[in-house]
C-alpha positions as CSV (number, residue, x, y, z in Angstrom):
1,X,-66.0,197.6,0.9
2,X,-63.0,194.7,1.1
3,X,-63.7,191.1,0.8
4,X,-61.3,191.0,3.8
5,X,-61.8,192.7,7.1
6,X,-59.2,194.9,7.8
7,X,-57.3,197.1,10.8
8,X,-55.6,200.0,9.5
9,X,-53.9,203.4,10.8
10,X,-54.8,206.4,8.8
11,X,-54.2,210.4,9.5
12,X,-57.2,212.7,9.6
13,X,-57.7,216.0,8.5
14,X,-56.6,217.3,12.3
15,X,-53.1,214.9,11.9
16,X,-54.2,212.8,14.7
17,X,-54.0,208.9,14.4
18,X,-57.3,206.6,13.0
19,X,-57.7,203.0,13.8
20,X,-59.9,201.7,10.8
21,X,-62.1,198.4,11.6
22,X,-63.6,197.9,7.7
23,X,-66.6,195.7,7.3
24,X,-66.3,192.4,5.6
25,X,-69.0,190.0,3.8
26,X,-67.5,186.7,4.8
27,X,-68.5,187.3,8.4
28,X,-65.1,188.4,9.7
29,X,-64.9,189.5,13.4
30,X,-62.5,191.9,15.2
31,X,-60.9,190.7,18.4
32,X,-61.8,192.1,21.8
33,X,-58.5,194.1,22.8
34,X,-59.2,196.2,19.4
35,X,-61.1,198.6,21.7
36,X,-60.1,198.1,25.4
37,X,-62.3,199.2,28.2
38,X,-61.2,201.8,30.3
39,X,-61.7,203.2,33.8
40,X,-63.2,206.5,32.7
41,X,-65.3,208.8,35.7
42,X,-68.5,210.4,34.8
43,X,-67.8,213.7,33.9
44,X,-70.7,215.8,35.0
45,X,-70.6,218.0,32.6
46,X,-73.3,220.8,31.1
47,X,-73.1,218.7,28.3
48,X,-76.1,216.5,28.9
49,X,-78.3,215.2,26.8
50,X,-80.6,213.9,29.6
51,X,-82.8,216.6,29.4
52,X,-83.3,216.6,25.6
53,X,-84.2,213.0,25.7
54,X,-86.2,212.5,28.7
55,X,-88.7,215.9,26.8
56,X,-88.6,213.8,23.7
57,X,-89.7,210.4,25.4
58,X,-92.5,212.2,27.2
59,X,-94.0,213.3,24.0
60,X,-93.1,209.9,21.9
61,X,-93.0,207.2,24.8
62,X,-91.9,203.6,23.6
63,X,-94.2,201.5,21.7
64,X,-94.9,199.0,23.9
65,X,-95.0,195.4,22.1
66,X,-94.3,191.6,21.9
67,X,-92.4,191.8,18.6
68,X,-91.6,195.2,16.7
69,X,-92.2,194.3,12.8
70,X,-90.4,195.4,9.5
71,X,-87.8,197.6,11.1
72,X,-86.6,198.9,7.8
73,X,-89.7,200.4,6.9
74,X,-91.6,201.2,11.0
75,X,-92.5,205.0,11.3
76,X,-89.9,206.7,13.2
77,X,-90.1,210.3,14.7
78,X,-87.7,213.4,14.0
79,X,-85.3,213.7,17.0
80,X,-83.7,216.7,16.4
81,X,-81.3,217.4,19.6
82,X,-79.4,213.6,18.1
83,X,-79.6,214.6,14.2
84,X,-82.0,211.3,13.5
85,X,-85.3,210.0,13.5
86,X,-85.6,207.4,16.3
87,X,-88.4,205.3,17.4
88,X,-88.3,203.4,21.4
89,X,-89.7,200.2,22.0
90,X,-90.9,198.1,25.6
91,X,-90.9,194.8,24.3
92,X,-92.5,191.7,26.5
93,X,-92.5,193.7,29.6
94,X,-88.6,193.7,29.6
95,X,-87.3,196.2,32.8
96,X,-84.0,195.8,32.0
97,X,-83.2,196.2,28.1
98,X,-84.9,198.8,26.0
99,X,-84.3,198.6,22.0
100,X,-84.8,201.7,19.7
101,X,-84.6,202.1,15.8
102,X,-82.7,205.0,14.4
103,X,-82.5,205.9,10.6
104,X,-79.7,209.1,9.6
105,X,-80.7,210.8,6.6
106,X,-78.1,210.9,3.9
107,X,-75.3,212.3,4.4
108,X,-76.0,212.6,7.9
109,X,-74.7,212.3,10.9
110,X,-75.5,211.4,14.4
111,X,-74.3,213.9,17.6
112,X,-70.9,212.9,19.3
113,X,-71.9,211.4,22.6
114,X,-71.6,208.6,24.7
115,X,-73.9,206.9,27.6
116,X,-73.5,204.6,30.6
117,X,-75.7,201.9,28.7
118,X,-73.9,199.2,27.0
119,X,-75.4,199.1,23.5
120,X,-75.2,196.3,20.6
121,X,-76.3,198.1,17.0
122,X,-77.5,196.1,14.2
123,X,-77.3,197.5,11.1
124,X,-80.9,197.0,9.1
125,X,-80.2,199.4,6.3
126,X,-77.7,201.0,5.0
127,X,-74.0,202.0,4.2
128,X,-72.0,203.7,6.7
129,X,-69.5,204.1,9.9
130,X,-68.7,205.2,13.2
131,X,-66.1,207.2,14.8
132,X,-65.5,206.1,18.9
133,X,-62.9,206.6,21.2
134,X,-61.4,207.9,24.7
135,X,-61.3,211.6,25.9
136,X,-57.8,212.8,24.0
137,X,-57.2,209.6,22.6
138,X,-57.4,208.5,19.1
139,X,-60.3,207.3,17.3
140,X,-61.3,203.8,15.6
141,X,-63.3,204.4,12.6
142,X,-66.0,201.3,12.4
143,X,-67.1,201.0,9.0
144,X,-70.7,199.6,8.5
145,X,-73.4,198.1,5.9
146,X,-76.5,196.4,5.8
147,X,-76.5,192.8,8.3
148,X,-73.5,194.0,11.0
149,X,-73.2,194.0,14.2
150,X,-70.8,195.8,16.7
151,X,-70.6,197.4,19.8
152,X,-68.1,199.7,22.0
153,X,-67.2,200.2,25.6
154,X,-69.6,201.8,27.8
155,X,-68.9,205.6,28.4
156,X,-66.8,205.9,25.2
157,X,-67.4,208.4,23.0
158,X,-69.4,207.5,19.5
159,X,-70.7,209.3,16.5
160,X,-72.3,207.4,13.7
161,X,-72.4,208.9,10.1
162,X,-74.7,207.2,7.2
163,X,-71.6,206.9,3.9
164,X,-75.0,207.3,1.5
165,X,-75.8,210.8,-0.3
166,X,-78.5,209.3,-1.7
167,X,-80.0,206.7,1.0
168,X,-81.1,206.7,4.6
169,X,-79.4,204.4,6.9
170,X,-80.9,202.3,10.0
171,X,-79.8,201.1,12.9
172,X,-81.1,198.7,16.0
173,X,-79.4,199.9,19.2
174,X,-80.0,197.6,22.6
175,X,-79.2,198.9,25.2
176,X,-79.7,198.5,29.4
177,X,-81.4,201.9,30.0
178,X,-84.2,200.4,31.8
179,X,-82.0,198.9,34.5
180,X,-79.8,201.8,34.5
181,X,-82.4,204.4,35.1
182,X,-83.8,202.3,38.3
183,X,-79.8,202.1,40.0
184,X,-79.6,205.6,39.2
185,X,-76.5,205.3,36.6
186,X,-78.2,205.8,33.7
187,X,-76.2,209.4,31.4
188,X,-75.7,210.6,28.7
189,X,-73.2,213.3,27.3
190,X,-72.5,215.0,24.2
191,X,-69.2,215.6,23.3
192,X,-67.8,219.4,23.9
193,X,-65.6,219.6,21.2
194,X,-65.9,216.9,18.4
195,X,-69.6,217.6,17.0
């Protein structure tokens, strides 16, 4: 990782254009405009993942708690439809925000999705990045580590990848699923190509 935080255009393996966001350690930040929001309908595709999820909260439903301790060592579950373990929490009766912890094995990967919740991630453990962007458009690669924080447009499309062959990586996601969920608005998509 650089000492520096830096924006850079790369080519993938598939030609198309990268933006690169790398992680600093002197607690450099990127500027809003580096991903824009964008008017983007709901797709209604087959693609859901609403199914999957809602099957795997009935059988592991949130912990509900005042404080959620020693996130970088709390038992998580195997979630197999998003490629992590993932643990949900109900914290202080909250009926808008609902937090969950997910760890990727190494080398892994998270699906390519994206949701109608806005979600902050913390990383609590961990060495890694995300890939996000717009249906057709280029992606920004978001590189990660251990104490950072970022977060993307709602509806845009994310996978997150742990950089470590040898370590598991962790993540705090916050999201507004609760609130969501009573409007009505609350999706969630996998992507149909980029898995």
């Amino acid at each position: 990782m650089s000492s520096e935080s830096t924006k850079s255009v790369e080519a993938d393996s598939a030609d198309s254009r990268i933006e690169h966001i790398a992680s600093s350690n002197d607690g450099g930040q990127q500027t809003p405009e580096s991903l824009p929001a964008r008017d983007q309908p709901l797709s209604r595709t087959a693609d859901t993942e609403m199914t999957d999820r809602e099957n795997w909260n009935e059988k592991n439903p949130p912990s509900t708690l005042v404080i959620a301790r020693d996130l970088k060592n709390i038992e998580l579950t195997p979630r197999k439809y998003r490629n992590t373990k993932a643990r949900f929490f109900r914290l202080g009766g909250d009926v808008r925000l609902q937090p969950h912890v997910s760890e990727m094995p190494p080398g892994g990967r998270s699906v390519n999705h994206r949701h109608t919740t806005e979600a902050v991630i913390y990383i609590v453990s961990g060495v890694g990045y995300s890939m996000v962007g717009w249906d057709d458009d280029s992606l920004t690669r978001i590189d990660w580590q251990e104490g950072d924080m970022f977060s993307f447009p709602v509806w845009m499309w994310h996978q997150h990848f742990n950089a470590s062959e040898t370590e598991s990586s962790r993540y705090l996601a916050v999201q507004d699923t609760l609130h969501l969920k009573k409007i009505g608005l609350h999706a969630i998509e996998r992507h149909p190509t980029r898995q």
